[in-house]
N, CA, C and O atoms as a GROMACS GRO file, in nm:
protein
  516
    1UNK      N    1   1.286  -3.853  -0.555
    1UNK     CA    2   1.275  -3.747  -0.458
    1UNK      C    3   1.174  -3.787  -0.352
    1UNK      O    4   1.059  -3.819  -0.382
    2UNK      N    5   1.211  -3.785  -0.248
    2UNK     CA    6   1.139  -3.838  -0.125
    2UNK      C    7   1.045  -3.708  -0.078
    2UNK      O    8   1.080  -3.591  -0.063
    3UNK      N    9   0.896  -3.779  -0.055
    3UNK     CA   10   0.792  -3.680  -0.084
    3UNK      C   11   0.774  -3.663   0.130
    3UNK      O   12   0.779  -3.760   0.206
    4UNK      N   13   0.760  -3.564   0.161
    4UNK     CA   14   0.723  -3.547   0.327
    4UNK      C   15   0.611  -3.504   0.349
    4UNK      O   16   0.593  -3.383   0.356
    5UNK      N   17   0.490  -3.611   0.367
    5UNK     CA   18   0.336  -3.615   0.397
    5UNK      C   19   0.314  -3.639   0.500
    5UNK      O   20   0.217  -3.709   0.529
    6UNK      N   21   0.379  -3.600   0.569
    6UNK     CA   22   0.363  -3.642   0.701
    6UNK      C   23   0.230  -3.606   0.806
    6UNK      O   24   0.210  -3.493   0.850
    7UNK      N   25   0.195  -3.656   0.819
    7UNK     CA   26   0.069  -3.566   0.943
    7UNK      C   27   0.082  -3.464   1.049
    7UNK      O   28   0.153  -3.484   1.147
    8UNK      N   29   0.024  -3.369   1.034
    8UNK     CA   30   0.054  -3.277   1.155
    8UNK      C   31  -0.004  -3.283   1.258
    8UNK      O   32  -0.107  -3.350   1.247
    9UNK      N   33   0.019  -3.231   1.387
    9UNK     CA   34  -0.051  -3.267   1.515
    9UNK      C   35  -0.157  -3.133   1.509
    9UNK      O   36  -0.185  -3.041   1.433
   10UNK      N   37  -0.188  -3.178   1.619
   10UNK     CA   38  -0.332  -3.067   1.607
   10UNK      C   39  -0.278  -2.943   1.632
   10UNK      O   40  -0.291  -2.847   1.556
   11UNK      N   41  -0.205  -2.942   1.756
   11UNK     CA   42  -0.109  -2.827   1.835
   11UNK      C   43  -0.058  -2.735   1.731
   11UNK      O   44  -0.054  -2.613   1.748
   12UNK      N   45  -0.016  -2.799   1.616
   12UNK     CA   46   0.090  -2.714   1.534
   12UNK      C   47   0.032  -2.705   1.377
   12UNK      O   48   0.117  -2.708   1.288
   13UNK      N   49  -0.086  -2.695   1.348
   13UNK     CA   50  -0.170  -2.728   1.238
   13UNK      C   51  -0.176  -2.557   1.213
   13UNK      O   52  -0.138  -2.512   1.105
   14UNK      N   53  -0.218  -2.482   1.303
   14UNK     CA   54  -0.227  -2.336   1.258
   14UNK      C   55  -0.077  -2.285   1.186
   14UNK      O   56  -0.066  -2.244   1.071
   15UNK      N   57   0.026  -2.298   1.277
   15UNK     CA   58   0.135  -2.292   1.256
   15UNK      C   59   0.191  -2.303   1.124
   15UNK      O   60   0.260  -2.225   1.058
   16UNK      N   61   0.146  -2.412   1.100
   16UNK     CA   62   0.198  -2.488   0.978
   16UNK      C   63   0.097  -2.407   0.827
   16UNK      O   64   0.135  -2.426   0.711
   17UNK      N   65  -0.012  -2.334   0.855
   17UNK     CA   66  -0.117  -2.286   0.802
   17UNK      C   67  -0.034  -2.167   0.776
   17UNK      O   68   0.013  -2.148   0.664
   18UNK      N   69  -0.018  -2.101   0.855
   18UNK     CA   70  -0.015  -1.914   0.884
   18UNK      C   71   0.160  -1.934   0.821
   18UNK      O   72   0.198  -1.827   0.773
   19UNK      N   73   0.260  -2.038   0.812
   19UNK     CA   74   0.393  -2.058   0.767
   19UNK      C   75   0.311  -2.035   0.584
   19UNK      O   76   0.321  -1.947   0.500
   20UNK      N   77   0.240  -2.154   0.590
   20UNK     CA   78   0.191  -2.108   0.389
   20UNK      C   79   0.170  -2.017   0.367
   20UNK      O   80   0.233  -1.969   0.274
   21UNK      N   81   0.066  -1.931   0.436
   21UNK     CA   82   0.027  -1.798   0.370
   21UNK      C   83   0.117  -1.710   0.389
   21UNK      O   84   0.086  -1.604   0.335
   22UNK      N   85   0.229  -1.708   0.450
   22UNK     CA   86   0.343  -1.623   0.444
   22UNK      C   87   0.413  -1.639   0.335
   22UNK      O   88   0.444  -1.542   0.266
   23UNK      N   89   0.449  -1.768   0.305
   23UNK     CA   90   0.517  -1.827   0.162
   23UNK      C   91   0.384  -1.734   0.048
   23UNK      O   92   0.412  -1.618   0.014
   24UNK      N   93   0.308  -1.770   0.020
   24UNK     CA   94   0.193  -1.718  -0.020
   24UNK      C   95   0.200  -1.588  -0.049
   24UNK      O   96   0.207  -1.551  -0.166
   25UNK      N   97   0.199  -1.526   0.025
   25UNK     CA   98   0.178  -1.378   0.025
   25UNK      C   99   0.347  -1.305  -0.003
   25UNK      O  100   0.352  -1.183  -0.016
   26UNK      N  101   0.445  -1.367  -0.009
   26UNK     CA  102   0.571  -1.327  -0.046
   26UNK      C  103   0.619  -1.414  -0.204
   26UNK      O  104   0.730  -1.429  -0.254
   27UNK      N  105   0.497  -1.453  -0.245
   27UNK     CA  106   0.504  -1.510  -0.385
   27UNK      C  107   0.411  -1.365  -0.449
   27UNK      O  108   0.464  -1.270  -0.507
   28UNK      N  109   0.292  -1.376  -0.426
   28UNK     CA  110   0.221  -1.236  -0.469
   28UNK      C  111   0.312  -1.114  -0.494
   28UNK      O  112   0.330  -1.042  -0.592
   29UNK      N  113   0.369  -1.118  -0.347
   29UNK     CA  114   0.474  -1.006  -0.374
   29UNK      C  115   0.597  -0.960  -0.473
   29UNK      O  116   0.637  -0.846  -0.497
   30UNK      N  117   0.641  -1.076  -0.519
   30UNK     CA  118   0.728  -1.113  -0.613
   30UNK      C  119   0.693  -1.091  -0.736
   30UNK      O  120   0.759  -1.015  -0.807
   31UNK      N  121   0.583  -1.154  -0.779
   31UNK     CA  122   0.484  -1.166  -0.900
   31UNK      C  123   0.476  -0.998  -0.889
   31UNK      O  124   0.528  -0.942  -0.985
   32UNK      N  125   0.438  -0.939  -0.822
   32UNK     CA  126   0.384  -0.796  -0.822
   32UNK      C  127   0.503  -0.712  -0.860
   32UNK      O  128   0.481  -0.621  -0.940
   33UNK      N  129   0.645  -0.730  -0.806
   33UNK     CA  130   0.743  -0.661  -0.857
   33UNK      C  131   0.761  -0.711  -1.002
   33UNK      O  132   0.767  -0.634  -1.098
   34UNK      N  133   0.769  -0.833  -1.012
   34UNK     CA  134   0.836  -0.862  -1.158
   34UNK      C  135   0.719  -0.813  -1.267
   34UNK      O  136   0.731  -0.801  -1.389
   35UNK      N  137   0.620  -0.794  -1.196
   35UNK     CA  138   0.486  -0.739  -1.318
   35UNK      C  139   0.497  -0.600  -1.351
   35UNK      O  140   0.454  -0.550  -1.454
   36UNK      N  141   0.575  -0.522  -1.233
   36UNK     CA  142   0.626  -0.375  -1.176
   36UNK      C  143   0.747  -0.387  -1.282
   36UNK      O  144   0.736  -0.320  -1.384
   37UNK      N  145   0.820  -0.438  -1.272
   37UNK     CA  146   0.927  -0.451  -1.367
   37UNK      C  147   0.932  -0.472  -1.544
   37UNK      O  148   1.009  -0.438  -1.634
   38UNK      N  149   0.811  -0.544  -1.536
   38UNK     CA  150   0.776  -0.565  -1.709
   38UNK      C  151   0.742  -0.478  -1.777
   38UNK      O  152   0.753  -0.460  -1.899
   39UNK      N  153   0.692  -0.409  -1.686
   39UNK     CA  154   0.587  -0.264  -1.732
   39UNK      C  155   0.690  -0.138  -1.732
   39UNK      O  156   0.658  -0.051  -1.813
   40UNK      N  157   0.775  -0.119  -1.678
   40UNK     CA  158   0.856  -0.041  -1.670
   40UNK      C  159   0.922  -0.055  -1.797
   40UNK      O  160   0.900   0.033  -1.880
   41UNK      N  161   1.007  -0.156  -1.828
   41UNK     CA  162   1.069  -0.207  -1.974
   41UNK      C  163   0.969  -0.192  -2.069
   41UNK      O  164   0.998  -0.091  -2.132
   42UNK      N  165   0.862  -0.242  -2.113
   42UNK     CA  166   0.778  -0.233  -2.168
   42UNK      C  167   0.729  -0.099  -2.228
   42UNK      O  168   0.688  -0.074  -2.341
   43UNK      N  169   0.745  -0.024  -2.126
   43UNK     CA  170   0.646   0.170  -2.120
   43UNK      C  171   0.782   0.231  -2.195
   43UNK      O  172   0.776   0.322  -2.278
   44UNK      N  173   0.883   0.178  -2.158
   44UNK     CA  174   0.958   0.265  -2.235
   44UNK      C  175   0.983   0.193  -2.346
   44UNK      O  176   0.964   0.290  -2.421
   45UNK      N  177   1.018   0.077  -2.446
   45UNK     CA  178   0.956   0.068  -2.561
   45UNK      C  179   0.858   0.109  -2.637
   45UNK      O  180   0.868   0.144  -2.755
   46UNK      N  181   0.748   0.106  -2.561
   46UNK     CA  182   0.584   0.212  -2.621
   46UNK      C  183   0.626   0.376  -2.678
   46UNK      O  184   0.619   0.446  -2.779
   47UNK      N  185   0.674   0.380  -2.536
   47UNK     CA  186   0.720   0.545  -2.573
   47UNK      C  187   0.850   0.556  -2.658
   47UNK      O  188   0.890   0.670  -2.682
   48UNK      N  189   0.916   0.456  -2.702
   48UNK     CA  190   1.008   0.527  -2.824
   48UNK      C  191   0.925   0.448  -2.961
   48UNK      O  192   0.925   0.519  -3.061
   49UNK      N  193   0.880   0.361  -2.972
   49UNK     CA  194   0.801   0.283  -3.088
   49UNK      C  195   0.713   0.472  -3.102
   49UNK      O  196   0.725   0.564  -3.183
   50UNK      N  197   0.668   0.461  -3.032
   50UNK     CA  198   0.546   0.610  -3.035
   50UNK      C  199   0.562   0.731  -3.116
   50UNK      O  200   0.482   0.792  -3.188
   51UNK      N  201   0.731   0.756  -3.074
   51UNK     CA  202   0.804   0.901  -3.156
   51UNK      C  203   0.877   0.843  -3.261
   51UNK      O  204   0.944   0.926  -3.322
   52UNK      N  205   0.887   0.707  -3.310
   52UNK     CA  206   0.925   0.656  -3.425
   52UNK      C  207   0.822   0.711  -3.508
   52UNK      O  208   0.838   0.787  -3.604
   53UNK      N  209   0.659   0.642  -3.438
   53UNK     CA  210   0.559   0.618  -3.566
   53UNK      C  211   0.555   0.750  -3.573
   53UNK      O  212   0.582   0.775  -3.691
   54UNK      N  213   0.532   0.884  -3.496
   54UNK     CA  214   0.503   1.044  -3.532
   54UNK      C  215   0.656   1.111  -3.592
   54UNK      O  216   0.670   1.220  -3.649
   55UNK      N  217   0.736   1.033  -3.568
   55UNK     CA  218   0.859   1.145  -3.632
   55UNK      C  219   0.917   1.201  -3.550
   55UNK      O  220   1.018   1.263  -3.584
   56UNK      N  221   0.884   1.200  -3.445
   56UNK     CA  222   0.938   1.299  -3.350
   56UNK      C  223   1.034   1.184  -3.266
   56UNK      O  224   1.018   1.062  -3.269
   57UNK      N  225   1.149   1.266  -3.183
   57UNK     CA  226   1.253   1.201  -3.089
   57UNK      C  227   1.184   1.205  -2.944
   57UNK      O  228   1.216   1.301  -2.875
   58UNK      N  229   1.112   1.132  -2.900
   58UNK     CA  230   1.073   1.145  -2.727
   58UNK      C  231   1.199   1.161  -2.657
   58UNK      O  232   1.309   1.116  -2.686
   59UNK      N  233   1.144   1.271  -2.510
   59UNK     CA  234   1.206   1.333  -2.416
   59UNK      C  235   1.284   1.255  -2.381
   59UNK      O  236   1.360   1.351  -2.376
   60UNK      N  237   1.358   1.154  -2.343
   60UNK     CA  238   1.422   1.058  -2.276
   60UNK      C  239   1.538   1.051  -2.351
   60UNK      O  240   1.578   1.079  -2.464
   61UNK      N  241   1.594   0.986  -2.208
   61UNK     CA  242   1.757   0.965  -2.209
   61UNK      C  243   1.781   0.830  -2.312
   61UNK      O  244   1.711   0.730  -2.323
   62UNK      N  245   1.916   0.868  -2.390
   62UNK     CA  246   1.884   0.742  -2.442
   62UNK      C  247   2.013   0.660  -2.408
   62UNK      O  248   2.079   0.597  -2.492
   63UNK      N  249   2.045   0.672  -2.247
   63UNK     CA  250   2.107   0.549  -2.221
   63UNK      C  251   1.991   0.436  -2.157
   63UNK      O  252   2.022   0.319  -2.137
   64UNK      N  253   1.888   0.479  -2.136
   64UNK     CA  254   1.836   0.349  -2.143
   64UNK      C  255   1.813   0.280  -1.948
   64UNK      O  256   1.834   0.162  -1.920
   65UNK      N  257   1.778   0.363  -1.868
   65UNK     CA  258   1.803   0.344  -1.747
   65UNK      C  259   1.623   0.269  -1.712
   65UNK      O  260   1.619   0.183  -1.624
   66UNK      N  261   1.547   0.290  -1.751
   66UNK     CA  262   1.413   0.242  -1.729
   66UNK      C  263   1.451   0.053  -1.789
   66UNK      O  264   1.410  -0.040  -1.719
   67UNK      N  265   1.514   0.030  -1.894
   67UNK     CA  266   1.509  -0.101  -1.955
   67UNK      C  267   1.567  -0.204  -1.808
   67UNK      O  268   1.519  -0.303  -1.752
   68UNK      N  269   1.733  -0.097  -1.778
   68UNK     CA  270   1.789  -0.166  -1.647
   68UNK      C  271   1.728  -0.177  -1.499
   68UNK      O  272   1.770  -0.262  -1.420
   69UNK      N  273   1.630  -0.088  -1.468
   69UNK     CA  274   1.570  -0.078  -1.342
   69UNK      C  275   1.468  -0.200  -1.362
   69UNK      O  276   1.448  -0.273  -1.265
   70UNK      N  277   1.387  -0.231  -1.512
   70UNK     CA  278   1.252  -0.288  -1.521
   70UNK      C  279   1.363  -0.412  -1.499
   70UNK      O  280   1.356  -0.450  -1.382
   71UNK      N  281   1.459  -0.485  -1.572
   71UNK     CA  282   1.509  -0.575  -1.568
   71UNK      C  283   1.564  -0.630  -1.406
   71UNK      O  284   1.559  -0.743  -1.358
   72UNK      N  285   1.609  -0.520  -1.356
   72UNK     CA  286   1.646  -0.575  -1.158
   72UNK      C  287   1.554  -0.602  -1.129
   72UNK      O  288   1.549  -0.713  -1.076
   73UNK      N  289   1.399  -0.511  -1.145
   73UNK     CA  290   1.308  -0.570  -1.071
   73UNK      C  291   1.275  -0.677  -1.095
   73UNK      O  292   1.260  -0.746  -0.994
   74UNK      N  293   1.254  -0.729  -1.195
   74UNK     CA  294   1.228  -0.876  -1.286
   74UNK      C  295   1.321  -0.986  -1.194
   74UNK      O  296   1.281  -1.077  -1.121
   75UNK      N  297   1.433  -0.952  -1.219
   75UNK     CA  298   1.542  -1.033  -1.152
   75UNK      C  299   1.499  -1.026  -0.989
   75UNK      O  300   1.500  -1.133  -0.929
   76UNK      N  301   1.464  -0.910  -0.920
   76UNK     CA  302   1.450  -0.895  -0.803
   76UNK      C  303   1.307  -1.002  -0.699
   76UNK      O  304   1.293  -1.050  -0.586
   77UNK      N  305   1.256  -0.996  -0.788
   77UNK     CA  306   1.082  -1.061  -0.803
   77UNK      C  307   1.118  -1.215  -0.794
   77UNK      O  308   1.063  -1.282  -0.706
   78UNK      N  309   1.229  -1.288  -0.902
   78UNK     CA  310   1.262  -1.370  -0.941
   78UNK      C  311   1.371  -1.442  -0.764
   78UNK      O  312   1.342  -1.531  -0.684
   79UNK      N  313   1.470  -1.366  -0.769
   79UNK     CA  314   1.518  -1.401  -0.617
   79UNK      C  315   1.384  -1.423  -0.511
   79UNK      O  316   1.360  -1.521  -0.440
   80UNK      N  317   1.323  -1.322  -0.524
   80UNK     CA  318   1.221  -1.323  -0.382
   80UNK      C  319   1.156  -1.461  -0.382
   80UNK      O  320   1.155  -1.519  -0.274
   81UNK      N  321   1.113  -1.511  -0.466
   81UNK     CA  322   1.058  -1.625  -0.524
   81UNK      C  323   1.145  -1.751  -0.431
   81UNK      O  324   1.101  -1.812  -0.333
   82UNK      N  325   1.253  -1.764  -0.484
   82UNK     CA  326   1.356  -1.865  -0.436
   82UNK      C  327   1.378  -1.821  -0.318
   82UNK      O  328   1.379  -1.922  -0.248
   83UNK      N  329   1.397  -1.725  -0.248
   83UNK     CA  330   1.421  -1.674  -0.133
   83UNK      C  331   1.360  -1.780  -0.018
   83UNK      O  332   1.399  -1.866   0.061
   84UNK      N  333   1.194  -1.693  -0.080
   84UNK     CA  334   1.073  -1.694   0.012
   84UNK      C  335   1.034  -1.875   0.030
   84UNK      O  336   0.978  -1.932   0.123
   85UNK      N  337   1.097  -1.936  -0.113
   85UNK     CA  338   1.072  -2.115  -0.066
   85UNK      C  339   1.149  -2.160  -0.014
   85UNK      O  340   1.146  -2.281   0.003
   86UNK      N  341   1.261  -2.076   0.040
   86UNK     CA  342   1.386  -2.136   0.135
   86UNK      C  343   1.359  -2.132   0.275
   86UNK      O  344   1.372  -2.205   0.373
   87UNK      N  345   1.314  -2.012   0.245
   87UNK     CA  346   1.266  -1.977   0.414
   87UNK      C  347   1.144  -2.056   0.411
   87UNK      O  348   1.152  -2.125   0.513
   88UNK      N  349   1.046  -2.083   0.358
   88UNK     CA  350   0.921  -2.135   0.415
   88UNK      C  351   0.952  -2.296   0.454
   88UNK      O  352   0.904  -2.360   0.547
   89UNK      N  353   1.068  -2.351   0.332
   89UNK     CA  354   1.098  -2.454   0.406
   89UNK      C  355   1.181  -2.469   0.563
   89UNK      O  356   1.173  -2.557   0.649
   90UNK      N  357   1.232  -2.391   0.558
   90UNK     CA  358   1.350  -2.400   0.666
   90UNK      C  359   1.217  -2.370   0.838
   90UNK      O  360   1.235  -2.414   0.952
   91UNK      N  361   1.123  -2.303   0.798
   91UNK     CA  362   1.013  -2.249   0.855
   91UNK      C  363   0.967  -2.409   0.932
   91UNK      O  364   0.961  -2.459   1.045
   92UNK      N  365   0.938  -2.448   0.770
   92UNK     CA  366   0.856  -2.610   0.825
   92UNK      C  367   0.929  -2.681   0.844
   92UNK      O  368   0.873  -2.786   0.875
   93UNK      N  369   1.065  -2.693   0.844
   93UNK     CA  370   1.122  -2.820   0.938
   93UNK      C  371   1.133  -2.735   1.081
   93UNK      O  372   1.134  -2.807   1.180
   94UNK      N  373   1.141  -2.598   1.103
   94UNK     CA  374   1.099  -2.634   1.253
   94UNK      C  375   1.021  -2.574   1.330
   94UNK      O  376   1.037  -2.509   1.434
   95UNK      N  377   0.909  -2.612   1.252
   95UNK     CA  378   0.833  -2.627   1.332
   95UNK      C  379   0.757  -2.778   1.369
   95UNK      O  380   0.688  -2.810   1.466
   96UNK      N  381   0.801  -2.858   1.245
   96UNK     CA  382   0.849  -3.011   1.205
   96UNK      C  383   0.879  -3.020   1.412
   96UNK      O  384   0.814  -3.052   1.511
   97UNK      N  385   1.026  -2.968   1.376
   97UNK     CA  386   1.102  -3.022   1.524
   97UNK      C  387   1.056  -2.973   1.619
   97UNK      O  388   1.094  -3.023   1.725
   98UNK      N  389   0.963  -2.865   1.627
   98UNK     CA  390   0.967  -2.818   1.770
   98UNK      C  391   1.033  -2.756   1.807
   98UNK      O  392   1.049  -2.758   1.929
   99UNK      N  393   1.123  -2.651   1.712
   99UNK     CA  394   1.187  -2.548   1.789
   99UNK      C  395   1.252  -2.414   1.655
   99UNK      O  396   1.361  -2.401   1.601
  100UNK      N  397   1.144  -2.350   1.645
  100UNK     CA  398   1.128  -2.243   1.590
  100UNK      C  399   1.147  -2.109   1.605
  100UNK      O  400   1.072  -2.046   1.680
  101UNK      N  401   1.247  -2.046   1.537
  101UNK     CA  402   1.328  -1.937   1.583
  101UNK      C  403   1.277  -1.813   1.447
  101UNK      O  404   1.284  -1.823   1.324
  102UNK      N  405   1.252  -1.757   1.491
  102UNK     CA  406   1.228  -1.605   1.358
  102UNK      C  407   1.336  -1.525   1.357
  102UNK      O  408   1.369  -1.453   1.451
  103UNK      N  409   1.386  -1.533   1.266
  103UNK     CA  410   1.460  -1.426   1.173
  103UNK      C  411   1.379  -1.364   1.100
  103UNK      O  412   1.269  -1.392   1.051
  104UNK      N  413   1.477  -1.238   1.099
  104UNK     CA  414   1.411  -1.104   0.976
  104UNK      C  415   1.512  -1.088   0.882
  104UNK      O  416   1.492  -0.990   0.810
  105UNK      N  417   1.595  -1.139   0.862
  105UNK     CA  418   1.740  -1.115   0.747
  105UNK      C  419   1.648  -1.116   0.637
  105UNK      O  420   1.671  -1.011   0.576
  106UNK      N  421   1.561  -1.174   0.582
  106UNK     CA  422   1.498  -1.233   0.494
  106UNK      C  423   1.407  -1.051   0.430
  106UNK      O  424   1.397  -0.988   0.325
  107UNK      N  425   1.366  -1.040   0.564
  107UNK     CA  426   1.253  -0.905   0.523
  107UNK      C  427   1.363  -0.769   0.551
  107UNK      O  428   1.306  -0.665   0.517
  108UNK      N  429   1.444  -0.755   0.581
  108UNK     CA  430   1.537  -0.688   0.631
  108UNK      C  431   1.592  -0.608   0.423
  108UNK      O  432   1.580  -0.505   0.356
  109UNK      N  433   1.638  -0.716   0.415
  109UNK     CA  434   1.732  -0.733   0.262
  109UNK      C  435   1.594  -0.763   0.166
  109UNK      O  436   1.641  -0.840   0.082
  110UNK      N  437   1.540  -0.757   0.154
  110UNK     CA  438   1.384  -0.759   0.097
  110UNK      C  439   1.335  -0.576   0.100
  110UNK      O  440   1.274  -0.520   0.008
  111UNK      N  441   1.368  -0.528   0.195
  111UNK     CA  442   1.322  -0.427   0.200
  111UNK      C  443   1.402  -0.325   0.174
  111UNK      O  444   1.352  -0.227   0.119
  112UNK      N  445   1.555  -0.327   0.210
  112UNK     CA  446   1.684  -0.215   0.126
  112UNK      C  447   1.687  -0.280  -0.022
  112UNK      O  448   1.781  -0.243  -0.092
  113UNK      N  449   1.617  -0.350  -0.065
  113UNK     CA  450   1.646  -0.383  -0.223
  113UNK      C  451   1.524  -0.291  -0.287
  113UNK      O  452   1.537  -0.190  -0.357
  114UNK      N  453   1.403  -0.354  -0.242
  114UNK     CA  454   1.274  -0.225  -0.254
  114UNK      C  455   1.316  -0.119  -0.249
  114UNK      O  456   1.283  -0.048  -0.344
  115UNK      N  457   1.388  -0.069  -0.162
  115UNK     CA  458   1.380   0.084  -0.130
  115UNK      C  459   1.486   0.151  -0.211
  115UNK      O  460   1.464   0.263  -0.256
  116UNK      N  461   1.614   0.084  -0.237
  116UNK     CA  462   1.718   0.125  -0.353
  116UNK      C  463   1.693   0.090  -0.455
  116UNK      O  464   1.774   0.100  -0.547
  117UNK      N  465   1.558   0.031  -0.474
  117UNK     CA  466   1.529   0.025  -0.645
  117UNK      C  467   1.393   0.134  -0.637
  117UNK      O  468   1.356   0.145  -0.754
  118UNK      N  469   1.335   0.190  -0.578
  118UNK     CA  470   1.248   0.327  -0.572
  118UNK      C  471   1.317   0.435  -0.562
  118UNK      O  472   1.263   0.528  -0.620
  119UNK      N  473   1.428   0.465  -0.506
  119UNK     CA  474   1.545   0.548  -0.532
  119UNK      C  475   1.583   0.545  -0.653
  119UNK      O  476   1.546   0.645  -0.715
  120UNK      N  477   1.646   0.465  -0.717
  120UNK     CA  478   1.670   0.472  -0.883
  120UNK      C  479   1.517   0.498  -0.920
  120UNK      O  480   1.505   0.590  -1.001
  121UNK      N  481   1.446   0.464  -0.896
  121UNK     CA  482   1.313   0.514  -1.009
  121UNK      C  483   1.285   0.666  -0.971
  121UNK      O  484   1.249   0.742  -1.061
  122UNK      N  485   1.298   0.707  -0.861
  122UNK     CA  486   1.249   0.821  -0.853
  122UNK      C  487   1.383   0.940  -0.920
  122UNK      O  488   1.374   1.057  -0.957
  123UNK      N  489   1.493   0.850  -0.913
  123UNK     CA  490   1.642   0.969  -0.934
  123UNK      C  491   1.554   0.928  -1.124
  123UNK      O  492   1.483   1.013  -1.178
  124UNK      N  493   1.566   0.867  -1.153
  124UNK     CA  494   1.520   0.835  -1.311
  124UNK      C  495   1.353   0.895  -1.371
  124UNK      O  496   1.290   0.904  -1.477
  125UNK      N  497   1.344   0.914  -1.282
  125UNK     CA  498   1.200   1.010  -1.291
  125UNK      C  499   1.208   1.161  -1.325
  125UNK      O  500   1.157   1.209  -1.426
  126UNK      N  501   1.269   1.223  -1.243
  126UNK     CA  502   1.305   1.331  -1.199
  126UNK      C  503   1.432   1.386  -1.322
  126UNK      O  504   1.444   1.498  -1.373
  127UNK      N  505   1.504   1.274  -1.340
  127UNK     CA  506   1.610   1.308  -1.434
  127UNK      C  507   1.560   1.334  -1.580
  127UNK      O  508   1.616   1.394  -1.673
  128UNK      N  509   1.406   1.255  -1.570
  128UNK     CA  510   1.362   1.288  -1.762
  128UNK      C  511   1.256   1.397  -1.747
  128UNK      O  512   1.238   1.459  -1.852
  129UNK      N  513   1.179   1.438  -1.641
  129UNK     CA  514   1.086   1.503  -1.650
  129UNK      C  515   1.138   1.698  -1.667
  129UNK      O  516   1.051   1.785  -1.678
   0.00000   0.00000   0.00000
C-alpha cells in the first residue's frame, strides 16, 4: 500500500489542519452515538434483569423497540465513521490539487438520520411511559 507523505506548502497547511479536525470531530461524533446506542440496549436489559430479580413484570413493551433503536444507532455511529474517512479523504486530495469544492450531502443525510432516529426514541418514550 503506497503511503502519501507528501509535504505540504505553507499556503495550504491550515487547510489541510482544519480538513483533520473535521474528520476528528465527526469521529467523536460517531463514537458518541454508538455510546448513545449501547446504553440504550443495555438500559433496557438492566430494566428487565431488574423485574426478573424482584418478581415483578416491568412496564415495557415486550416487542423490544429500545434493543432495535440502540442497535441503528450503533450501526449509525459505525457508517458515520466510514462516511466521515471518505469524505476527509476526498477533502485531501483536493485540496492536494488545488481545487476544492464543499458539499453538504454528507451533513445533510447525517442529520435526517439523527433526527428520524430521535423521532423513534421519542414515539418509544412516550409509548411506555
Amino acid at each position: 500500500m503506497k503511503q502519501d507523505n507528501r509535504a505540504v506548502t505553507g499556503r495550504n497547511v491550515g487547510d489541510h489542519l482544519a480538513n483533520e479536525r473535521t474528520f476528528l470531530a465527526w469521529i467523536r461524533t460517531s463514537i458518541g452515538i454508538m455510546g448513545f446506542g449501547f446504553v440504550v440496549v443495555k438500559f433496557s436489559l438492566f430494566i428487565k434483569q431488574i423485574g426478573a430479580a424482584l418478581g415483578t413484570k416491568p412496564n415495557m413493551p415486550s416487542h423490544g423497540y429500545s434493543e432495535v433503536i440502540g442497535i441503528l444507532l450503533v450501526a449509525l455511529g459505525g457508517l458515520m465513521i466510514i462516511f466521515s474517512y471518505l469524505r476527509y479523504n476526498n477533502t485531501k486530495k483536493q485540496l492536494d490539487n488545488g481545487d476544492y469544492f464543499h458539499a453538504t450531502s454528507f451533513v445533510k443525510i447525517t442529520a435526517v438520520f439523527i433526527f428520524i432516529s430521535s423521532i423513534l426514541l421519542l414515539m418509544y418514550l412516550i409509548k411506555t411511559t
